[in-house]
N, C-alpha and C positions, 0 to 999 in steps of 0.2 A: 466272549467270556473265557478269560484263562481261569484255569484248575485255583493260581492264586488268590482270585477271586472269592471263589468262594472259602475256600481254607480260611481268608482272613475274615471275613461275618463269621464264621463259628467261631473262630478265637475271643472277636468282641459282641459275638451273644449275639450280631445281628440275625437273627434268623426269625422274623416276621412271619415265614412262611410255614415255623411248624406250626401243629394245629394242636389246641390241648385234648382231644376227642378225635375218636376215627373220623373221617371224612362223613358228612349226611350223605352224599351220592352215594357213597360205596355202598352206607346201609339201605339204602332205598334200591339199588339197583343189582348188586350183585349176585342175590337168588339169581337173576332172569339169563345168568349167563350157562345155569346149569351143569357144573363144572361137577365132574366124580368128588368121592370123598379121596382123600389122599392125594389127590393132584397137585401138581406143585406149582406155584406163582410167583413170576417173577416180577420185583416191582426196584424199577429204576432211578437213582439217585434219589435213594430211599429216606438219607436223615437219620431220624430217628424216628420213625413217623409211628404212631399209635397204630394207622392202618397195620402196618407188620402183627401184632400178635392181633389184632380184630380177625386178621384172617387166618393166623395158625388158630383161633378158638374157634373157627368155622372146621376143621380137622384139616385144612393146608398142609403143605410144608412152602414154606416160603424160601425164595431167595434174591435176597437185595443187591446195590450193590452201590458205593455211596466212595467219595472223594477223600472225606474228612476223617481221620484218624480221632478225634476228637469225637465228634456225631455216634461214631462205630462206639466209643468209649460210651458214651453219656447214655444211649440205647439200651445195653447190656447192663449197666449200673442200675438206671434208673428201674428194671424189671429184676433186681436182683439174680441175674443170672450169671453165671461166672460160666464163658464160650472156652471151648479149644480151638485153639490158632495154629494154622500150618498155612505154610506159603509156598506158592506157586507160580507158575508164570503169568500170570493171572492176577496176584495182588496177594493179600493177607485175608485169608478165610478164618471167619469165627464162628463158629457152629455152637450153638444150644439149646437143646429140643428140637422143635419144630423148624426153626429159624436159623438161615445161614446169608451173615451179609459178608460181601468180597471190598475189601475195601483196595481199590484200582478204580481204574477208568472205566466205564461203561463200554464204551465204542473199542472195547478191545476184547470184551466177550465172544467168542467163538459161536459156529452152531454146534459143538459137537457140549461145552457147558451148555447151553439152553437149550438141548434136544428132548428135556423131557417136562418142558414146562408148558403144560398145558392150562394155566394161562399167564395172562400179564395184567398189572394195576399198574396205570399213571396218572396222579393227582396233579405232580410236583414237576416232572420231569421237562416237558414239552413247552409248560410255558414257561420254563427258567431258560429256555435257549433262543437265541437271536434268529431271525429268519434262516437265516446260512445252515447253521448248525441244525437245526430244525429238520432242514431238509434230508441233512444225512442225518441223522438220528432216525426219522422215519423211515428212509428206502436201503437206508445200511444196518442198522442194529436190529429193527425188526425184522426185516429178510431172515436175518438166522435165527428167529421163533419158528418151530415149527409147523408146518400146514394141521389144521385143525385146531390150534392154539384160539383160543376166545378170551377178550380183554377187556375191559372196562377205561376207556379216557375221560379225562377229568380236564377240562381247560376255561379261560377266564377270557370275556370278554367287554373291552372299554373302549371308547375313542384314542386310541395311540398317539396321538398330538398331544392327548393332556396329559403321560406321565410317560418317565422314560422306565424300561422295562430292567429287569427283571421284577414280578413277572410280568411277563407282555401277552399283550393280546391275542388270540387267538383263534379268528374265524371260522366258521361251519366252512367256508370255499378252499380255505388251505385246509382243511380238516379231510378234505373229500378227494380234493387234488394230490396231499403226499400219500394218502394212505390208501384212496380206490384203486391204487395196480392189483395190488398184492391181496388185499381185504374187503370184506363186505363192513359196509360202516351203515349204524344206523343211530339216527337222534333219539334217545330218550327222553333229555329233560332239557330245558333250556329253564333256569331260576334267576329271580333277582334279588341279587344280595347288595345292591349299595348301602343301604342302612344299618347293615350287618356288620360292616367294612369302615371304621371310624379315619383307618389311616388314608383309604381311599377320596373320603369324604373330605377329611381334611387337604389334600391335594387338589381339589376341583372336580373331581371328575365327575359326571353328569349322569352317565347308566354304566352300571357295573351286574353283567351276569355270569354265573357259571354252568358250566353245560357237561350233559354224560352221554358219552357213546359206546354205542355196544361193538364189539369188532369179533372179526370174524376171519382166521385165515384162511384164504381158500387156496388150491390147486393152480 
């Protein structure tokens, strides 16, 4: 998946994958991760996603950090908020209130940026990537979260044969293999949303669930 890619779905609206509502997992599961008040969360190839102020109204500070100069636009517009922009080697930071998205590459985040983000939210991010990228996304970007960092995953599973991804499927066995070095991983929920999923439906596909895990960085 080149950066092109997706720049050109937001240009032409394809973006299927925002959600018009916070994520159900998030709300179902995120108490359980017990995070201080003020803590800050970082959530990954963010969008425009509802989640972002669902969790600054939980008293967060969030921070995003998204491809699409467009997404970053539309984000801020659509919550009436008008950010202040400075730039860095890092990307374009737009900060208002609670909420700061960088709009740059993910996988160019430092640990000394996410040293104080005690936690992380990915609904979007993990299964928008190809196995390859997948694997360094998990044992490179998350390495530089902090030890003690607590996160919520969000991933979708289908027969991979019946539709070409993004987003692509993605197993409790890869969920356990990239992430048990580093983290303690534990299943929450495992749901079935086929009938929920019209566009899924429409493609063939036969079982479609989505699943939350609770992460945990350790030592």
């Amino acid at each position: 998946m080149q950066p092109d890619f997706w720049q050109q779905r937001w240009r032409e609206g394809r973006i299927g994958f925002h959600q018009a509502r916070p994520s159900p997992l998030l709300e179902a599961h995120w108490e359980s991760l017990q995070l201080a008040p003020g803590s800050r969360v970082f959530v990954p190839l963010c969008g425009k996603s509802l989640d972002m102020p669902w969790l600054a109204s939980r008293g967060h500070r969030v921070l995003g950090v998204e491809l699409s100069q467009l997404a970053v636009d539309q984000f801020f517009s659509e919550h009436g908020l008008v950010p202040d922009v400075h730039e860095s080697r890092l990307g374009l930071h737009h900060v208002a209130d609670a909420i700061e998205i960088i709009r740059g590459d993910a996988f160019a985040l430092d640990a000394a940026t996410l040293s104080d983000c005690g936690g992380v939210f990915d609904r979007a991010a993990l299964i928008a990537l190809p196995p390859d990228l997948r694997e360094r996304y998990a044992l490179a970007l998350h390495a530089r979260l902090p030890i003690g960092c607590r996160g919520l995953l969000v991933t979708l599973e289908y027969p991979q044969h019946q539709k070409d991804g993004p987003p692509f499927s993605v197993q409790q066995d890869e969920v356990m293999r990239v992430y048990g070095r580093d983290w303690q991983v534990e299943l929450l929920e495992r749901r079935d949303i086929l009938q929920r999923e019209a566009s899924f439906l429409d493609e063939g596909i036969t079982t479609l669930h989505t699943c939350a895990y609770r992460l945990h960085k350790q030592a």
